[in-house]
Phi, psi and omega in degrees: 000125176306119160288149185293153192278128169253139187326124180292173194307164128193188219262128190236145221272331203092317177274137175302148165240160190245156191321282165091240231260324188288335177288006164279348178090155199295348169262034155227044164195186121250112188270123204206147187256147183288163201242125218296152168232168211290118157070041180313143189208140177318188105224336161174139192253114178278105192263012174285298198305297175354279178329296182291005214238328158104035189259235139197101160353270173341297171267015154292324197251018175290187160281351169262341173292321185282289171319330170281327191274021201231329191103359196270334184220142180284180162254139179283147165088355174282159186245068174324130189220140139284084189298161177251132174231190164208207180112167200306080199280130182013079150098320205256106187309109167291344177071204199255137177260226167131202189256104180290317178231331212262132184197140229241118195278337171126248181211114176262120170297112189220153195277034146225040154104167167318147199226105177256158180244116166235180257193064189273106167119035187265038128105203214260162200238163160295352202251002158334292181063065165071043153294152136293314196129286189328132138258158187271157145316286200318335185238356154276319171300298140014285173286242238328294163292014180292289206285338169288317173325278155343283146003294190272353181276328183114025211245122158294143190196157154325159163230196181231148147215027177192180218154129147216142182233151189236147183282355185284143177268158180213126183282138174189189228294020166185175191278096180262150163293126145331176181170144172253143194210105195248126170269118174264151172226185151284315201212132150246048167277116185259174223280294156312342125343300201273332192272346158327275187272004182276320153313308170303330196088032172262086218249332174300335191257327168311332157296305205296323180274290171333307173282348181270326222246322153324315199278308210257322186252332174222081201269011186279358186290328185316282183256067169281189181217012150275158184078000186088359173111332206277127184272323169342280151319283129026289155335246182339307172307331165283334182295319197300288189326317182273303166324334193255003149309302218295313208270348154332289174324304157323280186325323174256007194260325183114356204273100179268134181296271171116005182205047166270093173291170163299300175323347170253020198240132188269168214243331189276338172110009165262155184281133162212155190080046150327088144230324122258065168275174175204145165232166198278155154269253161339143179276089209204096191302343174271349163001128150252100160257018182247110164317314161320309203299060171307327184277327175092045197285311184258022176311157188284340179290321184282329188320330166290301192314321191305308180332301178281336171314291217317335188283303184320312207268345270178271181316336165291311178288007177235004193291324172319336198265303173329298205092328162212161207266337184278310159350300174279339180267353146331299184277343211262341165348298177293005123344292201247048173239297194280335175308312187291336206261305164313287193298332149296316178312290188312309174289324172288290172329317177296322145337296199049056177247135175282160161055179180229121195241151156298111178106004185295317216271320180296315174305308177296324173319294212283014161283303195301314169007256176309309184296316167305330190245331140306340198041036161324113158274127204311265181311343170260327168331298174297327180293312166313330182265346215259307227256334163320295199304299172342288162159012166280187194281130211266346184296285200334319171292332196277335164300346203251351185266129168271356189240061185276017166281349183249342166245015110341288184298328170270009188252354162266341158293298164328255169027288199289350187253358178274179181274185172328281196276075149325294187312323185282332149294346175289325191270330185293314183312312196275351160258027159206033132226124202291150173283319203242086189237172192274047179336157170291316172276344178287320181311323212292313140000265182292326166311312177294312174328306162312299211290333170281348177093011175263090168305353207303306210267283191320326198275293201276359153299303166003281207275274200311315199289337201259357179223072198267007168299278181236139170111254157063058191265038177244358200246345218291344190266021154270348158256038181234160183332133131355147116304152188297322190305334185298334186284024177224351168326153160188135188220137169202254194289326233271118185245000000 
């Protein structure tokens, strides 16, 4: 008599987990289990995150906590699922995507509200579309400090809360090592969702994601009196209002997305989908930091106009729900109300100027300027000027100019617009421009480290990017210029 095969163990988190995203029902998923991977290794436990999630570090970094977070062990009471989406490729209708590597374990009840957790390079989906499934090390390590980075600025984003790596190769422009990378969200329903099924005509399940998305993330919509009443619209409009915070919030931190499709657009208005992301060094408004990016679809100067395409596409896909087009083009306005509003807000605080005066908006042009036409680095210039306002001395910032007579001249006018208590504006300053950002050579830095098995460089990035404010003087050669060699770096789709 044969004996029975038994189910391998598995692991349990302690935590309820909730219906969450599967009570839509199968035609927006496929429930499939990730597909294990070979000989899994630690590579780094976000245990702050771990911690606030209500979880336990310890048996996450035990061997079946590293086998669950790897896809190799289940969780107990999770339901693996694969979503189906569709959306917009550089520009261009891609028809349905979905979730390719990605499989989404479900929504864990936790003391920072419902949560869902997934599973990015846990192997192939029906939504591969002749993919492996895989992630690399090199672009798991990426997203995990990427998204934490974002995290510590204060940027909305996805988040990471484990890496884990395997020695099985996975081809991509060479023979690379696997990776696991597990992300939590409220929601990772993106913008492409919506545009699925509003292609198909399937208006019964676009509703059905509307009122689920409506319900659970913008429920003041339900009974609003804007718009006419239209929770659709409404919708929409929020959506519009939050996307255009979040990319404001780039735009001044210096942060190029590098790929933004619709299918990379979050429905909540977080950054997601670390992929030739970047932050800029040089100030260089035309930045392309995706190799892929040939036309230079996604330079850092276009990510707003992208921004509003991507909603326009997005507003289309609700209009069957809307109903009428002046409406919808109604909601999507408040783009370019608020994009503007912000990111002056956002520049003046870096600024450190109070209130808002007549001529603020010339001051700032006429900084980017100057930064632009030096190719001036971006963060430290500000960190410096931060540290100016304080009371230290203006050459360091003035050293950074090759035209310093054109930065004279705008620095006396600064001068005339910061307030009285400088010092106090100095320190406010200095907590809203980082000492410490995620440069390109530094990811790279740790990554070669990893491929060696020395996690060192990933762990003390870590730590910076997640307190990128202050200090940290065992770290100053991480706030100091690239090497030259980082300007030859290049990333781009393929992780």
């Amino acid at each position: 008599m044969e004996s029975a095969v038994e189910s391998p163990p598995a692991v349990e988190l302690g935590r309820r987990w909730e219906t969450g995203f599967a009570a839509l029902g199968a035609a927006f998923y496929t429930e499939l289990a990730p597909t294990p991977l070979a000989a899994p290794y630690p590579v780094s436990l976000n245990t702050p995150l771990v911690t606030a999630l209500g979880l336990d570090a310890a048996q996450l970094a035990g061997d079946a906590g590293v086998q669950a977070l790897a896809g190799s062990l289940p969780f107990a009471g999770s339901r693996p699922v694969a979503t189906v989406y569709s959306g917009h490729q550089f520009g261009v209708w891609a028809g349905q995507l979905g979730d390719g590597r990605a499989i989404l374990l479900g929504e864990l009840e936790t003391p920072l509200g419902p949560q869902e957790l997934q599973l990015k390079g846990a192997g192939r989906t029906p939504y591969s579309r002749m993919g492996d499934g895989r992630a690399v090390l090199r672009s798991s390590i990426r997203e995990y400090l990427g998204s934490e980075a974002m995290q510590g600025l204060g940027i909305p984003t996805t988040r990471a809360l484990s890496v884990v790596g395997s020695p099985q190769p996975v081809r991509r422009e060479e023979i690379e090592t696997a990776a696991v990378v597990l992300r939590t969200a409220p929601s990772f329903i993106r913008f492409g969702h919506f545009e699925h099924f509003a292609a198909r005509e399937q208006l019964g399940e676009l509703r059905e994601l509307a009122d689920y998305v409506i319900t659970r993330f913008y429920p003041e919509c339900l009974a609003t009196e804007r718009l006419a009443g239209n929770r659709y619209a409404a919708f929409l409009e929020q959506v519009s209002e939050r996307t255009a915070a979040m990319v404001a919030q780039w735009q001044a931190v210096g942060f190029c997305h590098g790929v933004m499709n619709t299918d990379n657009m979050s429905i909540l208005g977080l950054t997601i989908d670390y992929g030739p992301f970047q932050f800029l060094d040089a100030f260089v408004p035309g930045h392309i930091c995706n190799h892929s990016d040939e036309s230079g679809r996604y330079a850092f100067n276009r990510q707003p106009n992208v921004a509003y395409w991507n909603l326009y596409c997005l507003g289309q896909a609700l209009l069957p729900l809307i109903g009428d087009q002046e409406l919808a083009l109604a909601a999507l306005e408040s783009y370019k109300t608020v994009f503007p509003r912000e990111l002056e807000g956002r520049m003046r605080d870096k600024l450190g100027v109070v209130g808002e005066r007549e001529g603020d908006r010339e001051l700032v042009e006429g900084i980017l300027q100057q930064l632009a036409a030096g190719r001036v680095d971006y963060p430290i210039f500000w960190r410096r000027l931060s540290r100016f306002v304080a009371g230290a001395s203006v050459e360091p910032v003035r050293d950074l100019f090759p035209d310093r007579e054109g930065f004279d001249g705008w620095l006396r006018q600064y001068e005339e617009r910061l307030p009285d208590d400088r010092p106090t504006a100095g320190r406010a300053m200095l907590r809203t421009n980082p000492k410490y950002v995620l440069r390109n050579h530094l990811c790279e830095l740790a990554i070669r480290q990893a491929k060696l098995m020395d996690m060192s460089e990933v762990e003390a990035l870590l730590r910076l990017v997640q307190s990128p404010f202050d200090e940290h003087p065992a770290h100053e050669d991480k706030a100091g210029f690239p090497p030259d060699w980082a300007a030859h770096i290049e990333i781009s789709c393929s992780s």
